[in-house]
N, C-alpha and C positions, 0 to 999 in steps of 0.2 A: 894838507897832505894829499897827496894824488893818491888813485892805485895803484901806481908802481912802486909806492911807498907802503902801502899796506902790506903788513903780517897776514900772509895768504893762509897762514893758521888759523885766523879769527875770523870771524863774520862781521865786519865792518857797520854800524849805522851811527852816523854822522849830522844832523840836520838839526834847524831850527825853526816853528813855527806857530807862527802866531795863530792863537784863540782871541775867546771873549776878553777874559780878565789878567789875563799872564800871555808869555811865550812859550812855550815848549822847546827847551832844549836837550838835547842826548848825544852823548860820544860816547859810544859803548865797541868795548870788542868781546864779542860774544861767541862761547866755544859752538865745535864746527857739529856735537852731536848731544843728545840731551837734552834736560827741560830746563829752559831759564823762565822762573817769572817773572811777571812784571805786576808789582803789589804799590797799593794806593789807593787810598779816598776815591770816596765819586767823583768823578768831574776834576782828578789829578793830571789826564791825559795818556791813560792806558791805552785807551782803544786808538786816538790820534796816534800815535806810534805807531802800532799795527797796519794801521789805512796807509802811513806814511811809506810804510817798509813795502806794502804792497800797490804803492803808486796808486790808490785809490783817492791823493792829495799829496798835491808838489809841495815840500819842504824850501827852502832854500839852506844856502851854506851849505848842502848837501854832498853827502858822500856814502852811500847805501852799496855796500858789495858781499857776497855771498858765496859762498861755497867758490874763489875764486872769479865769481861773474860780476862786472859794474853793470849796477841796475840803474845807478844816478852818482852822477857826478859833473855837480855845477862848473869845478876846474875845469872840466872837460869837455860843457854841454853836452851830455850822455844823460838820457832821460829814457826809459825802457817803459809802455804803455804796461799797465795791469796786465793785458793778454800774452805780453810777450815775457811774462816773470817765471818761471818756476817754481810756483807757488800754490800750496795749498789752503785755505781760508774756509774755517768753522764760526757761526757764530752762536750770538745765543739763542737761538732757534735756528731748528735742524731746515727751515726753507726747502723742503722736498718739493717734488714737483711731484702731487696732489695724483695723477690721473697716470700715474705711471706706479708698477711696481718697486720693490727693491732692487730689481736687478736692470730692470729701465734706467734706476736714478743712477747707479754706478754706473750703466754703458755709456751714462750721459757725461757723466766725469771723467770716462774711457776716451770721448770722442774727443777730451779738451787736450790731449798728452801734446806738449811742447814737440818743438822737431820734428815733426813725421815719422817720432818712434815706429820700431818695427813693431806690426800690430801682435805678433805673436806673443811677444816679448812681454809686452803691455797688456796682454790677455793672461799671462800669468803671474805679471807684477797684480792684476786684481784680484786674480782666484785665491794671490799669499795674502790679500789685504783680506779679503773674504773668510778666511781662517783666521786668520790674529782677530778678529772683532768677531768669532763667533754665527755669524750674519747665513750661513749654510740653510739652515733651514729654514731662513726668511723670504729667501729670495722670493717666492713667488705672490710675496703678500703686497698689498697696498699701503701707499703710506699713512691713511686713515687709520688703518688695522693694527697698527703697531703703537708700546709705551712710550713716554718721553723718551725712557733710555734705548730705547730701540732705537728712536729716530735719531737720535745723536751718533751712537754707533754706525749706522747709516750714515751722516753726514761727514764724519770723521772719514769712513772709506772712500767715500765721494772724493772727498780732499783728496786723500790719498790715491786714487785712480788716476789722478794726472800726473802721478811720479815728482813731485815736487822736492826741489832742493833744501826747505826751510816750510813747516807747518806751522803757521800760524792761528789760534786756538784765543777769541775773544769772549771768555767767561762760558764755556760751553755748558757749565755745570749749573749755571745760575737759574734757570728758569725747573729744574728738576725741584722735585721736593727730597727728603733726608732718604729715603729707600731708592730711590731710583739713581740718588749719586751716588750710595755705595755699589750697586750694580755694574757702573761704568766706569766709577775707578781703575779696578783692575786692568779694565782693557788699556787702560790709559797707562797705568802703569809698565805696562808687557809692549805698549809699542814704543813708551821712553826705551826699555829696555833693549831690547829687536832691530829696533830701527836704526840706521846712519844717518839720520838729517837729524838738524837741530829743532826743537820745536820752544816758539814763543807764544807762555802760556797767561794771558792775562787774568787774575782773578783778583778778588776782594776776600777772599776765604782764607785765615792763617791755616786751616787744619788741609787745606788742599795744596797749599805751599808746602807742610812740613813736611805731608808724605809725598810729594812726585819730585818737589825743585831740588836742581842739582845747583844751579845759579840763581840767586835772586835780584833784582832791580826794584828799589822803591821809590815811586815818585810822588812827591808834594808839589801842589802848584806849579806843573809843568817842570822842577826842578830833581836830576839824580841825586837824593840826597845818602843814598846807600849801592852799592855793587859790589857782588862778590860771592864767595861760596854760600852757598844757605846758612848753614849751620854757622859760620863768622857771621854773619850779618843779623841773625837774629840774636844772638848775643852779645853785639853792639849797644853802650847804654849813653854814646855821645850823638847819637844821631835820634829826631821825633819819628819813630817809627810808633804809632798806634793800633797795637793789639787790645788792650783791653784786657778782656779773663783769657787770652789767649797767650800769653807772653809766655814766650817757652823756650828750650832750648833742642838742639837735635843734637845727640850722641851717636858717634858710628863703634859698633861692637861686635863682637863672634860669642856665638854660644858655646857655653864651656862645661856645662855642670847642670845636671838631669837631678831634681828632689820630687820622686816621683810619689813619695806618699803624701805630700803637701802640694802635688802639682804646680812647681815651682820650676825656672830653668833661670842658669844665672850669665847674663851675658858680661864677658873680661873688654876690660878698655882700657886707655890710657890711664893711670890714676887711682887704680880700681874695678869693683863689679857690680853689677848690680842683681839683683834679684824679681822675678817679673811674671806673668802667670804663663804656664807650660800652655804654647797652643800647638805642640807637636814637632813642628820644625825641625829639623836633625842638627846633633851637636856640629861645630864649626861652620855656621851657614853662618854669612857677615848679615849684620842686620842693624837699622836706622832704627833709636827709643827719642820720643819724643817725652821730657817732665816739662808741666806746667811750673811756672816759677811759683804758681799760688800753691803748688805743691809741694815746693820744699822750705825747709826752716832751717834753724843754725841756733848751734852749739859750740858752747866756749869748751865745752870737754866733752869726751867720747859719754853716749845715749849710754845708763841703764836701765834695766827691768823697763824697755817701753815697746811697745805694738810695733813701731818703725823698724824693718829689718832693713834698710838700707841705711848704713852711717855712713858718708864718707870725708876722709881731712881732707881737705881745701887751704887757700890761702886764700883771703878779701885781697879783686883786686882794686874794685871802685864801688862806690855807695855814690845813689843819685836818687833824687827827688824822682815820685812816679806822680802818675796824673792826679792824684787827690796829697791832699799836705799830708794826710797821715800815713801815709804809705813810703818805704824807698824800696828799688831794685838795688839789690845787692850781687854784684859780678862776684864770679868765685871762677878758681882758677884750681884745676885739680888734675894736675899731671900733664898740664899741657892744653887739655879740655875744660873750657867754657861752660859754667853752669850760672844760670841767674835764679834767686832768689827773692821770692817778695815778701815784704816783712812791715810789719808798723816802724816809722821811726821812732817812737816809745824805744822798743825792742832792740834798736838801732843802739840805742843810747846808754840803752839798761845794762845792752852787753861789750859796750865800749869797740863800737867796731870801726877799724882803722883802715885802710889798704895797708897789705904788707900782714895784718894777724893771720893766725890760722887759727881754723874751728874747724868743725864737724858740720855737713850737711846732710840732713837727714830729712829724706826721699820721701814721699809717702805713696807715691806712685809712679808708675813709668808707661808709657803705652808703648806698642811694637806698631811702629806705622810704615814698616817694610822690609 
């Protein structure tokens, strides 16, 4: 396919390339705004991707185009240097330049703007980066002086200074410990949110997939073996995606119903509702629940007299073997919406479970992860 054949809707990456023990292939068309992951084992070829997209290593078979611009295209011999990409690049270390402040290290990503941007323009595309990450009253500190999540933050705007058509984002969060990535979550969240460019988020983290990815990409040994919405993709039970105690599913829902002496708020969805602890949120705000499938169970008839206040009918749509023999995910289908359940196959059997029954799944939690 040339790029005069590309869907100038999509962000086009195209290429094949060889590693140690595999090749690396990917034909992906990825939307033009949002967070797509890219989830997989070590050493699956998350970060090769990235380096790819960013001509930090020639692919061949190639065909890399963005926000409408060919960056490579073998058909074409069209090969665009690293410098000359419109591209932002985070990695897992914030790589500050040590001897300069906070606001040194952005002029310094100030000075890289493509084009000979008008500098004004470019001096307030940074002042809005400066606000969305917070960074105001940092500016005059060094970067010794500052937390991991500082420096990341820092590193993110840095990206972001050079006005880039596509943020590329390799494990940013990985070197942080548990308080410092919730710290920077949010901002991560607010600039998926904010921002027009698409951002390509590599991680190893399911709980960092479930709350920012809009798209997700899973790769095995250099191969796409999942793409698509998040929420489809991880309720997928034909494809080896490896979570672990992570297996979960995303629900998207509005809040409908305030139980304010039990601190409870109950969010309406496809299928049903669910019930969830009140963190204040105002009624009708759309909001992303994430259940662990080790969270939920299954019933041939509607729950009584039990602690579980979430029952809801379902229809089995597939039962598969999970990573240990005693164990299956069981797909449930409820109104449309994708729920997986993990269960012993004992349980499996005990309660004659078919595709096509319907039972009761009953919730025992749900978290609000956006």
């Amino acid at each position: 396919m040339s790029a005069d054949d590309t869907d100038r809707t999509c962000n086009r990456i195209r290429f094949s390339q060889a590693l140690t023990s595999f090749t690396l292939r990917v034909d992906l068309a990825l939307p033009q705004r949002g967070i797509t992951a890219v989830f997989g084992a070590s050493g699956s070829g998350k970060t090769t991707l990235l380096r790819c997209v960013a001509g930090l290593q020639r692919p061949v078979d190639a065909l890399v185009q963005i926000a409408g611009q060919v960056w490579q295209d073998d058909s074409q011999h069209v090969f665009l240097p690293t410098w000359k990409r419109p591209l932002g690049y985070v990695f897992q270390e914030a790589s500050l330049l040590e001897h300069l402040t906070v606001e040194g290290n952005l002029q310094y990503g100030l000075s890289r703007v493509h084009g000979g941007a008008d500098r004004g323009a470019s001096r307030a595309a940074l002042d809005a980066v400066v606000e969305r990450l917070g960074l105001a009253h940092l500016l005059q500190r060094r970067a010794h002086q500052l937390s991991g999540g500082e420096r990341q933050r820092v590193a993110i705007a840095r990206a972001l200074a050079t006005q880039p058509q596509v943020l590329l984002l390799d494990e940013p969060l990985a070197s942080l410990d548990h308080a410092r990535r919730q710290e920077i979550l949010p901002w991560l969240e607010r600039l998926r949110d904010e921002l027009h460019i698409p951002m390509l988020y590599v991680t190893h983290a399911a709980d960092e997939v479930a709350r920012m990815a809009d798209t997700l990409v899973v790769l095995n040994e250099g191969q796409v073996i999942a793409f698509g919405p998040v929420a489809e993709v991880l309720t997928r039970v034909d494809v080896p995606i490896v979570l672990g105690d992570d297996v979960s599913s995303l629900l998207d829902g509005v809040l409908e119903e305030r139980d304010e002496r039990w601190a409870l708020v109950r969010a309406r969805m496809p299928g049903g509702g669910l019930w969830l602890r009140d963190t204040g949120l105002p009624l009708g705000k759309s909001v992303r629940l994430r259940v662990l499938a080790r969270d939920v169970s299954i019933s041939t008839e509607p729950a009584r007299h039990s602690s579980i206040q979430n029952s809801i009918p379902c229809v089995v749509r597939a039962i598969v073997p999970d990573a240990h023999p005693s164990q299956v995910l069981v797909q449930l289908d409820r109104g449309g919406t994708l729920l997986l359940a993990r269960i012993t196959a004992r349980a499996a059997n005990a309660l004659g479970l078919e595709p096509g029954r319907a039972v009761w799944a009953q919730v025992k939690s749900v978290a609000l992860v956006q």
